[in-house]
ROVO-986404 format. One record per residue (C-alpha): x, y, z. Coordinates in steps of 0.001 Angstrom, whole numbers, padded with zeros to 6 digits, always signed. Layout:
BEGIN
XYZ ...
***
This chain:
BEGIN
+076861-057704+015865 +075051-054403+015025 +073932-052426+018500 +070440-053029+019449 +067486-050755+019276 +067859-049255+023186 +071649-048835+022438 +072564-044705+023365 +072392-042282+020545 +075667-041593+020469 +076535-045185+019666 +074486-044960+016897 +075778-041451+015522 +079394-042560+016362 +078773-044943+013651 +078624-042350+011419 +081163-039179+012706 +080344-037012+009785 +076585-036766+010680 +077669-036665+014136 +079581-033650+013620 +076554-032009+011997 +074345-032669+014743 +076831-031380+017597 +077299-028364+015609 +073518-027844+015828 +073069-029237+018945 +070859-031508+018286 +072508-034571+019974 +070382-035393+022809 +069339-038580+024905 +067431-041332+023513 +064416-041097+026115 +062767-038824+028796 +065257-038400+031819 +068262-038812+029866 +071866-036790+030686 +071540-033203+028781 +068367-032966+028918 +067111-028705+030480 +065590-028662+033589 +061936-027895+031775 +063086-030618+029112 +059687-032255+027419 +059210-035060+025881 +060893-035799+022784 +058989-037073+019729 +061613-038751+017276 +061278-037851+013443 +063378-039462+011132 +065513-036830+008112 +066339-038860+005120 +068642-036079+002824 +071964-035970+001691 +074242-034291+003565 +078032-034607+002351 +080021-031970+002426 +081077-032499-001734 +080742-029388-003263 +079992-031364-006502 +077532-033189-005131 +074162-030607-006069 +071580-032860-004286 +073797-032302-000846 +073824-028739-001711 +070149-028945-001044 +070311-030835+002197 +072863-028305+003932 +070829-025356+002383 +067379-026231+004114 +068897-027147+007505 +069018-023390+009182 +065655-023193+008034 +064658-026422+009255 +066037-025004+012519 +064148-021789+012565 +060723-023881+012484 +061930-026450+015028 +062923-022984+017449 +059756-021339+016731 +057627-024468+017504 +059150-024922+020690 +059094-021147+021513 +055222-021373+021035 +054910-024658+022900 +052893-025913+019903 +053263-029780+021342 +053500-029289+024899 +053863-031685+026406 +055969-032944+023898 +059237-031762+021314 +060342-032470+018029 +063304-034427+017816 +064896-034612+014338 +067630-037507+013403 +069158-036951+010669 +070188-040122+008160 +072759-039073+004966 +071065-041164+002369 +074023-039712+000246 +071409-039597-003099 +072154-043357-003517 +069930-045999-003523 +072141-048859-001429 +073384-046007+000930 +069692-044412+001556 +067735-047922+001836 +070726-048957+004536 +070472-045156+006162 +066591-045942+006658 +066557-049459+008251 +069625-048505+010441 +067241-046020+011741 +064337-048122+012210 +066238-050659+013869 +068902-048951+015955 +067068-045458+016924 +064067-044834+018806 +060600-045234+016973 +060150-042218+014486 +056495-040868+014043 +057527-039626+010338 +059682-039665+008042 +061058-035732+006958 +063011-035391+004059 +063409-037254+000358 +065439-035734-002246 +066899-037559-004815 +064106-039236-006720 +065411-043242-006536 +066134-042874-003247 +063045-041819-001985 +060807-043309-004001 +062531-046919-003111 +061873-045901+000573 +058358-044267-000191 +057129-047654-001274 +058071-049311+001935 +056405-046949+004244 +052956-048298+004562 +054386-051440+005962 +055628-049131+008733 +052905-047772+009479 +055162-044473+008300 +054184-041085+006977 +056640-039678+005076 +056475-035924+004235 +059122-034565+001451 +060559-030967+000844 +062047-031590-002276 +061092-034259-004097 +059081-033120-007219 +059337-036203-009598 +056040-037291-011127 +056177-041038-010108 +055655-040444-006021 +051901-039049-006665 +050982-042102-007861 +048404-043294-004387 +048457-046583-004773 +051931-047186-004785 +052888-044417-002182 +049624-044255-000297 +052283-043057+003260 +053587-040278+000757 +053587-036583+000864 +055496-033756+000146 +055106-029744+000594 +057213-028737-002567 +054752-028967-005454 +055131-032025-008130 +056788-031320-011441 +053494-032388-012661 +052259-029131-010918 +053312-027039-013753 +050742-028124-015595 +047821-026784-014688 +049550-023538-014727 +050190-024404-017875 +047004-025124-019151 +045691-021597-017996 +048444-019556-019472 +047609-021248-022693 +044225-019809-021989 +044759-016493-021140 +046806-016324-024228 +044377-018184-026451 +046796-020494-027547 +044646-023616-028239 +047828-025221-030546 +050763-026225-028990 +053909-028952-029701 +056104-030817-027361 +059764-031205-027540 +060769-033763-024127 +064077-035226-023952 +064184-038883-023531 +064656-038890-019491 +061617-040450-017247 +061175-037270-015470 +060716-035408-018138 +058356-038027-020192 +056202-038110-016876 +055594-034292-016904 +054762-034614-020711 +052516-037542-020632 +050852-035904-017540 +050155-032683-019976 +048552-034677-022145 +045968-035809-019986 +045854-032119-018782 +045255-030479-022270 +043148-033594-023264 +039146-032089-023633 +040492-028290-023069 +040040-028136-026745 +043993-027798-026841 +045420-029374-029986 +048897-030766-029299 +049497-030799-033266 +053455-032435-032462 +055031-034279-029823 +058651-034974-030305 +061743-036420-028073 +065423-036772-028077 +067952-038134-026612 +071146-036303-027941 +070708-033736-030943 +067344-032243-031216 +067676-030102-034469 +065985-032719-036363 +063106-032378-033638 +063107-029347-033642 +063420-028359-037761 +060152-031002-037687 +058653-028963-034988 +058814-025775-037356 +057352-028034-040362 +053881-028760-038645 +054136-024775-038382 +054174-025098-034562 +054385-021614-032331 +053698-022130-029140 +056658-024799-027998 +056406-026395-024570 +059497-027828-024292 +060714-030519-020626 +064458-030754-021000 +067632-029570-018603 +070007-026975-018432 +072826-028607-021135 +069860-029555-023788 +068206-026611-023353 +071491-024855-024925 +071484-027532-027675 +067740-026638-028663 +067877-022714-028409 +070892-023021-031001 +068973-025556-032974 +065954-022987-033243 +068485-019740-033714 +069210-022103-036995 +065675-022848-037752 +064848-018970-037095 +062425-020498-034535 +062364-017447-032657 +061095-013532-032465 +057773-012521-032487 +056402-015484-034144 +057037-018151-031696 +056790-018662-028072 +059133-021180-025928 +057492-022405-022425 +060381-024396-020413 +061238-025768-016934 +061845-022784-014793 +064272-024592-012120 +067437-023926-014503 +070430-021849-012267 +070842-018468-012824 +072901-018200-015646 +072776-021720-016677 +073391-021029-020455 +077057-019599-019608 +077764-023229-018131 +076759-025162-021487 +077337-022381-024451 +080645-024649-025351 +078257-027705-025555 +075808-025920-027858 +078143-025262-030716 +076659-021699-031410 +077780-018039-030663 +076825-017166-027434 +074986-014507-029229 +073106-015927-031554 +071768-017815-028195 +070773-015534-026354 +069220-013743-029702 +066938-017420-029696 +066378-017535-025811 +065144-013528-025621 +061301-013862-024458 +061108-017794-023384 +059445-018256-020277 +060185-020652-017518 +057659-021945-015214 +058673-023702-012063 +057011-023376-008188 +057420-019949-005951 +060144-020712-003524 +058728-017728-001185 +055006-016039-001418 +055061-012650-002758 +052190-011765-000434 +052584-009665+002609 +050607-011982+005232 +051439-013325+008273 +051841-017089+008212 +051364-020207+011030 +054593-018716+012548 +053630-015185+012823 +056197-013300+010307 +056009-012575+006697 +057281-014601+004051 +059783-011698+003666 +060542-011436+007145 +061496-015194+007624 +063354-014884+004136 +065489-012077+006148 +065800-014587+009315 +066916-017589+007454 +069865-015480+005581 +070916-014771+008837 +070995-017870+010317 +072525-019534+007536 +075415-017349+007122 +077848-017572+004235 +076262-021143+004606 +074684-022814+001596 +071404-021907+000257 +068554-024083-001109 +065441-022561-003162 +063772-025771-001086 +064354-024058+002167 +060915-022480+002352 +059576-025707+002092 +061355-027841+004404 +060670-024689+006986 +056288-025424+006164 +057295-028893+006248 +058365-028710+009925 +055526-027057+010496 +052934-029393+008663 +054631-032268+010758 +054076-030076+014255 +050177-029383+012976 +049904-033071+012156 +051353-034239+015687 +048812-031531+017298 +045374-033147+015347 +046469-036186+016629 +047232-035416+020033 +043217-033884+019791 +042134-036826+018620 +043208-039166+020617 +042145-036862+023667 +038546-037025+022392 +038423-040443+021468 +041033-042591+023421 +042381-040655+026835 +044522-043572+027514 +046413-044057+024558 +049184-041013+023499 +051402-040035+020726 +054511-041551+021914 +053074-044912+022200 +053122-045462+018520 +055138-048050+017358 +055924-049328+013904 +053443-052405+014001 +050546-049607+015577 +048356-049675+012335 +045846-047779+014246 +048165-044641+015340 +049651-044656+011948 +046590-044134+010340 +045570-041465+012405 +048865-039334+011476 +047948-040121+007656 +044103-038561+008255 +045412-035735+010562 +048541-034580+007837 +045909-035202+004711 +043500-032089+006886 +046204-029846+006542 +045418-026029+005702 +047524-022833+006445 +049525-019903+004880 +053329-020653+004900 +055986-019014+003432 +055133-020804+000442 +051346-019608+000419 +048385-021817+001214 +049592-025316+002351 +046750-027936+001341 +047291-031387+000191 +045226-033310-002332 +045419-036860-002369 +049103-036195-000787 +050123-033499-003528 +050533-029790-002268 +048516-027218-003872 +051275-024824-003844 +051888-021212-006124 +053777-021588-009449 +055343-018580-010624 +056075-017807-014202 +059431-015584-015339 +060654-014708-018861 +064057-014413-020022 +064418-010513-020902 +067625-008727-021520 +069871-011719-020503 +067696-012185-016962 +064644-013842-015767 +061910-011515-014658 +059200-012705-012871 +055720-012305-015040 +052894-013582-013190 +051613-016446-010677 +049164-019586-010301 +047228-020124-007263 +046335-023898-007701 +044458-023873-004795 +042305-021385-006244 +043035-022099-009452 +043313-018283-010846 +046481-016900-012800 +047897-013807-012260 +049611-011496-014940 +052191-008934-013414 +051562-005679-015738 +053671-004521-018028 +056002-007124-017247 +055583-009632-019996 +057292-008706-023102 +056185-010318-026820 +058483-009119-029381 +056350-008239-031238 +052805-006291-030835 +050820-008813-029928 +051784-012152-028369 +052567-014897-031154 +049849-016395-033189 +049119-020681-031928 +049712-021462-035630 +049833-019606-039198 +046950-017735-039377 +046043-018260-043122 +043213-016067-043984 +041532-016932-047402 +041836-013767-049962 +039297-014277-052666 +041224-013546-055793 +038118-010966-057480 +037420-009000-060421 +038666-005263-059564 +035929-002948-059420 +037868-000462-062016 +037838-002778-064809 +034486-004554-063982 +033506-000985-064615 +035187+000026-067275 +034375-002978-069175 +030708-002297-068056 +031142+000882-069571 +032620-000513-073049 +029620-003593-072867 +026772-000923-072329 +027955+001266-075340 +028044-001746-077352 +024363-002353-075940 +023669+001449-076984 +024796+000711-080783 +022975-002444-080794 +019824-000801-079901 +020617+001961-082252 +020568-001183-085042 +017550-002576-084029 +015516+001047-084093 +017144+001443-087558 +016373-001354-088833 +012337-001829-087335 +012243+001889-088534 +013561+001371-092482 +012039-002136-092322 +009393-001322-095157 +012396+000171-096867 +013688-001773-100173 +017162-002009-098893 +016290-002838-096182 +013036-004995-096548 +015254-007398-098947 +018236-007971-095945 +015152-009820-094242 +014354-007072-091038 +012919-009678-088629 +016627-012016-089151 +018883-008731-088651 +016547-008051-085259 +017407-011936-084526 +021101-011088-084826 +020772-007974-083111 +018840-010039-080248 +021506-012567-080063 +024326-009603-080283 +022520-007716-076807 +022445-011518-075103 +026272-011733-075507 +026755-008226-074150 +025077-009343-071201 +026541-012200-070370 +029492-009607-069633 +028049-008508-066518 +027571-012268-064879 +031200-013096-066071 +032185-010185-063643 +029952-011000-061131 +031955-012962-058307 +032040-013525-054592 +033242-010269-053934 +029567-009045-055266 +026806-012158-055187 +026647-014774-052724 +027965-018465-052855 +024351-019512-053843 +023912-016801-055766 +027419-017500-057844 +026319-021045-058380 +022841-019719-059775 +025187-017337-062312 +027237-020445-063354 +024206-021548-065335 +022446-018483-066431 +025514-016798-067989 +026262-020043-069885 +022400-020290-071171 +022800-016738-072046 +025920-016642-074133 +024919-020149-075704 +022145-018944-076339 +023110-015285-078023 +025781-016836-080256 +023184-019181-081945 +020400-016685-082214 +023224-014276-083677 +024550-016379-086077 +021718-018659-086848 +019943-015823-088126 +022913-014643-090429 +023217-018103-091433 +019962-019152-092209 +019755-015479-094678 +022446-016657-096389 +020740-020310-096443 +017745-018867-098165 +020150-016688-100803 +021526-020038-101564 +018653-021352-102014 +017498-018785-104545 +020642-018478-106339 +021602-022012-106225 +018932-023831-107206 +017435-023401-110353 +014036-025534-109285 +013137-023305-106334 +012400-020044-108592 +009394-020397-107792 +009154-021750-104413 +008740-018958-101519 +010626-018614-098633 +009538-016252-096169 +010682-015243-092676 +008668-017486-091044 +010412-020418-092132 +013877-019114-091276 +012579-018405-087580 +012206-021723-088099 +015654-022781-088688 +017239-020590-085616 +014735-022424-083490 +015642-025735-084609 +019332-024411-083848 +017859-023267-080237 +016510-026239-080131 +019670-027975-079957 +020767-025332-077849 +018514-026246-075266 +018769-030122-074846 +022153-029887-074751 +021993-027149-072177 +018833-028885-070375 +020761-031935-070333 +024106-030395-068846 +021901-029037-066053 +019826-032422-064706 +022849-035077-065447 +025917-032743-063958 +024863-029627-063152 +027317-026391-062767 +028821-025867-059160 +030833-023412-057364 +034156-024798-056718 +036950-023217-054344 +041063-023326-055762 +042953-022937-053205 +046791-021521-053959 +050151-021609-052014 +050477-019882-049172 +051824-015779-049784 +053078-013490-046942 +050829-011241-046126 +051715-007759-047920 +051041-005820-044561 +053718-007622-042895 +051139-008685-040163 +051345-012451-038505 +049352-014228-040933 +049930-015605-044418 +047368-015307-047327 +045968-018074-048996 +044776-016919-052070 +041086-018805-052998 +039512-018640-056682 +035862-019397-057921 +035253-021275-060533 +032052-022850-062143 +032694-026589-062745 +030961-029531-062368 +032552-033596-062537 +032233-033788-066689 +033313-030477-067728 +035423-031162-070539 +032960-033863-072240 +030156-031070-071663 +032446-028331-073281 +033547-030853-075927 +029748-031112-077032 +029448-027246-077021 +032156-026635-078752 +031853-029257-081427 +028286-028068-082253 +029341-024354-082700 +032362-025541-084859 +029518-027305-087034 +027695-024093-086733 +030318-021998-088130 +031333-024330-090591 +027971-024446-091757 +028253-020971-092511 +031171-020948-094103 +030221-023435-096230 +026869-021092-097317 +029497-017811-097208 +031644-019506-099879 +029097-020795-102013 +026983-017335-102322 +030267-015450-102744 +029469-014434-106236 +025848-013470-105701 +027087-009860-106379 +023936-008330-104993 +025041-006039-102066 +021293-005913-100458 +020659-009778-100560 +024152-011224-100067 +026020-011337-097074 +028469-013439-097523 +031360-011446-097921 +030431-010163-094109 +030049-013358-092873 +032674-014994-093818 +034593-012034-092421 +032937-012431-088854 +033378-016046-088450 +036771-015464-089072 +037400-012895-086591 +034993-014469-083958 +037011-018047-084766 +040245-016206-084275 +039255-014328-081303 +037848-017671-079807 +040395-019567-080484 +043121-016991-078703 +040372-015995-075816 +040380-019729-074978 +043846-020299-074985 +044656-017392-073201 +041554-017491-070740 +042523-020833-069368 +046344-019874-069146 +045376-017456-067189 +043059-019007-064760 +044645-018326-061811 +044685-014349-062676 +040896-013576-062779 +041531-009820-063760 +043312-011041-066687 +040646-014193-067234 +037895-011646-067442 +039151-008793-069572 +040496-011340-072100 +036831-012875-072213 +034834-010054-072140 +037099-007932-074906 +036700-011526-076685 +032710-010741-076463 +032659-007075-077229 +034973-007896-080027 +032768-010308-081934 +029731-008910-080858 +030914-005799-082036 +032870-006802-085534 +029810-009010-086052 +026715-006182-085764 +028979-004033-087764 +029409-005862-090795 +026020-006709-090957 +024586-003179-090886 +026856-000418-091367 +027326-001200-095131 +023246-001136-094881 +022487+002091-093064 +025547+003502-095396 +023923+002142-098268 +020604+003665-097444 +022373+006932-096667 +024258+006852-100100 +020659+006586-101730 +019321+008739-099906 +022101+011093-100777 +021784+010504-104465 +018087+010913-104824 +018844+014267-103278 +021510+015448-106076 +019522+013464-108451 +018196+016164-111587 +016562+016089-115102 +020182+016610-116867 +021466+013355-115579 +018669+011455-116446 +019967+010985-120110 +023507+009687-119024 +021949+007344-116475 +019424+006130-119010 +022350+005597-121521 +024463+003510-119088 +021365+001135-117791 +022054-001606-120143 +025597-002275-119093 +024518-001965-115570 +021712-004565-115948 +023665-006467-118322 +026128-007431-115367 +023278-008308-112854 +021784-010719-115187 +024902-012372-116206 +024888-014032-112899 +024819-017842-112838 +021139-019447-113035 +019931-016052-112117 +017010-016689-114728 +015709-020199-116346 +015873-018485-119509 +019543-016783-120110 +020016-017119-123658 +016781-015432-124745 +017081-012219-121724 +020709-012177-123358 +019105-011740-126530 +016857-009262-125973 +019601-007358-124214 +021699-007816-127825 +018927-006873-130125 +018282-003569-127456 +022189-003066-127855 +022406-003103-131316 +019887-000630-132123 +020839+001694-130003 +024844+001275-129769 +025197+004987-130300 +023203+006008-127158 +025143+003681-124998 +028507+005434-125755 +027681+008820-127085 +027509+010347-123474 +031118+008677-122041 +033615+010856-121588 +036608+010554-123710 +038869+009436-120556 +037136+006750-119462 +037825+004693-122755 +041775+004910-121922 +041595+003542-118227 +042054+000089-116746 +038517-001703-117289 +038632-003146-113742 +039224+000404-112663 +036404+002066-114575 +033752-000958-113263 +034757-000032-110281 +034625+003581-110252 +032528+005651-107579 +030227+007025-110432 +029793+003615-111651 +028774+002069-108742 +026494+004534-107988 +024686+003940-111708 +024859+000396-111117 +023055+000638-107347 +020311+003552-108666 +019538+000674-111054 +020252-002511-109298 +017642-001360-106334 +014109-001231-107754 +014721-003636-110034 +015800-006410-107291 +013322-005011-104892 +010676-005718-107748 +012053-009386-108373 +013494-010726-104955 +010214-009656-102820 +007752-012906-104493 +010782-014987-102924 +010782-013676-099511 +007303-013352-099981 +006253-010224-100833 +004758-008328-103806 +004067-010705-106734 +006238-010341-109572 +004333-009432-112424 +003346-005969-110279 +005477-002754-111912 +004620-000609-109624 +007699-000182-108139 +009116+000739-111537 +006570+003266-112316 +005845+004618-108776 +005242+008255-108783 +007801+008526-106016 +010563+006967-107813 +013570+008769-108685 +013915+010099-112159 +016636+007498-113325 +013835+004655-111908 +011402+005953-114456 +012547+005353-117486 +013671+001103-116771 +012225-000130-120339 +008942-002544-120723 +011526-005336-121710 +013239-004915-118107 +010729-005737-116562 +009667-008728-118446 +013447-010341-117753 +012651-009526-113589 +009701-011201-113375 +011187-014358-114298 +013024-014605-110805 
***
């Protein structure tokens, strides 16, 4: 039969000779009740508190460890409180149980001491987690408060479960906060979890969820392990996560250090946040586990920091007891010896004193409220008495030797202190108050290996890829001088418009082309214009005008040469029209029917699917500083949802366009009058602008990522056509006119016989062209019957030579050529103007004009007759 409840003390601890031992050697075996044997003369009352801890002497055994470590300071606090007669009437009286850390042996330990001791006020004590949380969940039914120095696990601060519960040594939860306002000071608003599968450690991550949950705190990753956490890790580093808050022991934390040393998860780029609580030197214990080089671990651990609860305040204030935190730190080494140590020791010494503060508001109490009932008369049915000792511990408020003691909803407010590993040690870097809820950054003692602490996440900063100012400029440079010589064609030609040469080339279609020529210049300066230099709006605005402008310019340009060569066709071609006029006026007409189709194509493009500014983003590049971020390289482009059927409809009209005038080119090509036919010139631009197209397309879009490259190939594609184009079509004219005006000038009496002499061949070759006249035979004729009376004329001037050489040669001679064009001039001038509609026909004015040339006087009656039948 177990003893019963009023058996002796010593019965009891007999039943237990290791614990008994223990208490002797502190001398805290005393008598059950008031008046018992050993008791001082000035003895008080004992009150009766029940210690729940482990206490075997197994040096394995690291929960014990932390039972035989608090007891001197446990001591100390018991001593003082007595000293100061804190309770007096009345004395502490600790009885310690050895709950062993197991469940079975604890849950016994607890209801031996309910049944066979006295009546305990509280419970002191709780270590292993089971244990007391098994124990915790009883207590209300006892009427028990129970007040822990060491258990931190999660679970116990649930209030509904373990409404009897509290405990001085911060929750593991407690880190949190702290947490939270590092993150903060640091700016760190992305962060990823790596928990190993054990409940502790879940708890502490779920309850940082919660925490960082509306703190506008992305937690971009959470992973878990049970065994190998490279793959957690490696996935960790592949949603680009930085800032790593990691809940895992001493033996995994080895494993993951070496997993991120592989993953080059370390350095000035990332940031580890762990559980603070490891041993000193904890990584020498596990490197064999880790499978790495104890360098290379250390290399991946430099700069983590830990985060766990301040054993001792750093501050230099007096607490309950009177001393410093320092000076009781000094007083508990001495008392414990070579003894054992316990980080928890602090807080077992504020728990004895929390317990003696409780006892003391109750005492008050009940001496204001109820004189006749005391303290000692609680029992474990006395609902009333119990409840009083839960309001009375909940009011608690003081500086320990842990800082500010103050309980919220049973969980102590404590101090969290935050250390980083540097140079193969932790060094403590700053503090949280969580009563006050402030953090406090030691100077100059965090270290970041790099400049700056690490970035949350890969900065990517967007790098528009732009057109370089240099070659903007210089092909500014090149598009204005082709502007300049444009110009300089258009005040040539409006100058020498009344000019034969020039009057017969049709003056108001070469300022057309010359129009359309300046329009693709300018497009040039919107292709260069990007987001380095306009606005987004303003961009978008571009992406149409440019487009309307080079559309535009490339009909009016080659509508206008085109519709010339039309009308030369027309006269050349077509017997029936000799006497039909076409002026001017009606080939405006055709480039506007061309800009016409220009424009509801264009007009259309912009209502149905208009042109937008759209963003290409490109892979990610390191930056070329060698700063923290990485570049992500952005281009502009003008696009809308249709672009290729849009471009296919611009494109196929401007092949039509060009085939139209190659078409006209081929079938004028022998209309061998230099001043009305420019076939030879077209034909020669479309090729080149076809050619250049065709490669500036090609080339342009294989290059689209490159927009340096994009927009010199365009614009050289535009200067080059515009160029070729404007060239062909008026530098033979202006040398032409030059060369005329160059031979009137040298022109004298002497030569006017040779000329005269060599008119009939000349004019002989114009007319020979095919349905040049209605009425060939007879002009032939007349040409014969002029020829045959005079066939001594015609040859007596040539020289000698010329008979010998290569006929091809001698047509083509300089001196020929220039007797063919002194005759070929007014005598075209004369017939082509009734077609353009000009000077009528039958006028020989020109011929006879006082300001004519000598060799332009002496053109035959006859001649003149054959010209007016054009």
């Amino acid at each position: 039969m177990p003893p019963s409840p009023k058996r002796p003390r010593a019965a009891a601890a007999a039943a237990c000779p290791a614990m008994l031992l223990l208490l002797l050697c502190l001398g805290w075996a005393r008598g059950h009740s008031r008046g018992a044997a050993g008791l001082p003369p000035n003895a008080t009352t004992p009150i009766s508190i029940m210690g729940l801890m482990p206490l075997s002497q197994s040096e394995e055994d690291q929960k014990s460890k932390i039972g035989r470590g608090v007891l001197p300071a446990v001591q100390l606090a018991m001593d003082q409180i007595r000293n100061e007669s804190l309770l007096n009437p009345y004395s502490l009286d600790l009885r310690l149980y050895d709950t062993e850390c197991d469940n079975a042996k604890g849950l016994k330990a607890f209801y031996d001491a309910i049944k066979y001791g006295p009546n305990h006020l509280m419970v002191f004590g709780g270590v292993c987690a089971t244990v007391t949380s098994i124990i915790a969940e009883s207590l209300k039914g006892w009427n028990l408060v129970q007040l822990s120095f060491a258990a931190t696990t999660p679970e116990l601060a649930d209030k509904k479960k373990y409404p009897y519960f509290f405990r001085t040594v911060p929750s593991d939860n407690a880190v949190n906060p702290a947490i939270l306002k590092l993150l903060k000071y640091y700016q760190w608003k992305r962060v990823g979890t790596l928990t190993q599968d054990v409940q502790r450690f879940s708890e502490v991550r779920n309850d940082l969820t919660g925490v960082l949950y509306g703190e506008d705190i992305e937690i971009s990753d959470t992973e878990s392990f049970s065994n190998d956490p490279c793959t957690n890790v490696k996935k960790l580093k592949g949603n680009d996560v930085r800032i790593i808050l990691g809940q895992f022991d001493e033996q995994m934390a080895a494993k993951v250090f070496c997993c991120a040393y592989d993953e080059e998860m370390y350095g000035s780029k990332y940031q580890w946040i762990i559980p603070g609580w490891y041993e000193s030197s904890w990584w020498e214990s596990w490197i064999n586990s880790s499978h790495c080089l104890s360098k290379n671990l250390l290399t991946a651990m430099e700069g983590y920091i830990g985060v766990d609860f301040e054993p001792l305040s750093s501050k230099v204030i007096k607490t309950i007891s009177g001393r410093t935190p320092q000076q009781y730190e000094k007083e508990y080494n001495d008392k414990r010896g070579d003894g054992q140590s316990s980080k928890f020791h602090g807080y077992a010494y504020d728990g004895i004193w929390v317990i003696a503060k409780t006892l003391q508001r109750a005492m008050k109490y009940l001496n204001t409220t109820n004189k006749h009932q005391k303290i000692e008369d609680f029992n474990y049915t006395n609902h009333k008495l119990g409840k009083i000792f839960l309001d009375a511990m909940n009011e608690t408020n003081f500086f320990g030797v842990t800082g500010q003691v103050v309980f919220r909803n049973g969980e102590r407010m404590g101090t969290i202190k935050f250390t980083q590993f540097q140079d193969r040690k932790e060094v403590k870097v700053g503090e949280y108050n969580a009563v006050a809820d402030t953090l406090e950054i030691i100077n100059n003692t965090i270290r970041f290996q790099g400049l700056e602490p690490p970035k949350d996440k890969t900065i990517i900063q967007e790098q528009l890829r732009k057109i370089s100012l240099p070659l903007y400029s210089i092909l500014s440079a090149l598009t204005i001088l082709g502007m300049i010589m444009a110009s300089a064609f258009l005040f040539f030609n409006i100058k020498n418009r009344n000019q034969k040469l020039i009057k017969m080339s049709s003056p108001y279609m070469n300022n057309l082309i010359i129009l359309g020529g300046m329009l693709s210049y300018a497009s040039i300066f919107l292709f260069g214009l990007d987001g380095s230099f306009v606005s987004e709006k303003t961009f978008e605005t571009l992406c149409t005008v440019r487009t309307w402008i080079l559309t535009v310019g490339y009909t009016t340009a080659f509508g206008a040469m085109f519709a010339k060569t039309w009308r030369v066709h027309a006269i050349f071609k077509n017997v029936k029209m000799k006497k039909k006029i076409i002026k001017d006026q009606k080939l405006m007409v055709i480039v506007g029917g061309m800009l016409l189709i220009d424009l509801c194509i264009l007009i259309c493009w912009q209502v149905v699917d208009p042109l937008r500014r759209t963003v290409e983003k490109y892979n990610m590049e390191p930056d070329p500083a060698g700063r923290d971020i990485s570049i992500r390289p952005i281009l502009e482009h003008c696009e809308n949802t249709h672009m290729t059927i849009w471009l296919g409809i611009v494109y196929a009209y401007k092949g039509l366009l060009m085939l139209f005038g190659c078409f006209l080119a081929w079938e004028t090509r022998n209309v061998s009058i230099p001043a009305l036919n420019d076939s030879k010139y077209i034909g020669m631009s479309v090729y080149n602008v076809g050619i250049m197209c065709i490669i500036g397309a090609a080339v342009s879009f294989l290059t689209r990522d490159q927009p340096n490259v994009q927009f010199c190939i365009v614009a050289l594609v535009i200067i080059f056509c515009s160029t070729i184009t404007l060239c062909l079509v008026f530098v033979p004219k202006l040398d032409k006119d030059l060369e005329e005006v160059t031979m009137q000038l040298q022109d004298t009496p002497e030569k006017t016989t040779y000329i005269k002499q060599n008119h009939y061949q000349d004019l002989n070759d114009i007319l020979s062209i095919r349905n040049f006249t209605d009425s060939k035979d007879g002009e032939k004729a007349v040409l014969k019957n002029h020829l045959d009376q005079n066939p001594q004329a015609q040859w007596s001037t040539a020289e000698p030579s010329r008979t010998s050489k290569d006929p091809i040669e001698d047509i083509n001679s300089p001196e020929h050529i220039q007797r063919r064009l002194s005759l070929q001039l007014p005598i075209l001038h004369h017939a082509y103007l009734p077609s353009i509609g000009g000077v009528d026909a039958s006028c020989a004015s020109p011929c006879v004009s006082p300001s004519a040339s000598p060799r332009h006087r002496h053109v035959p009656p006859s001649f003149r007759v054959m010209v007016s039948g054009l």
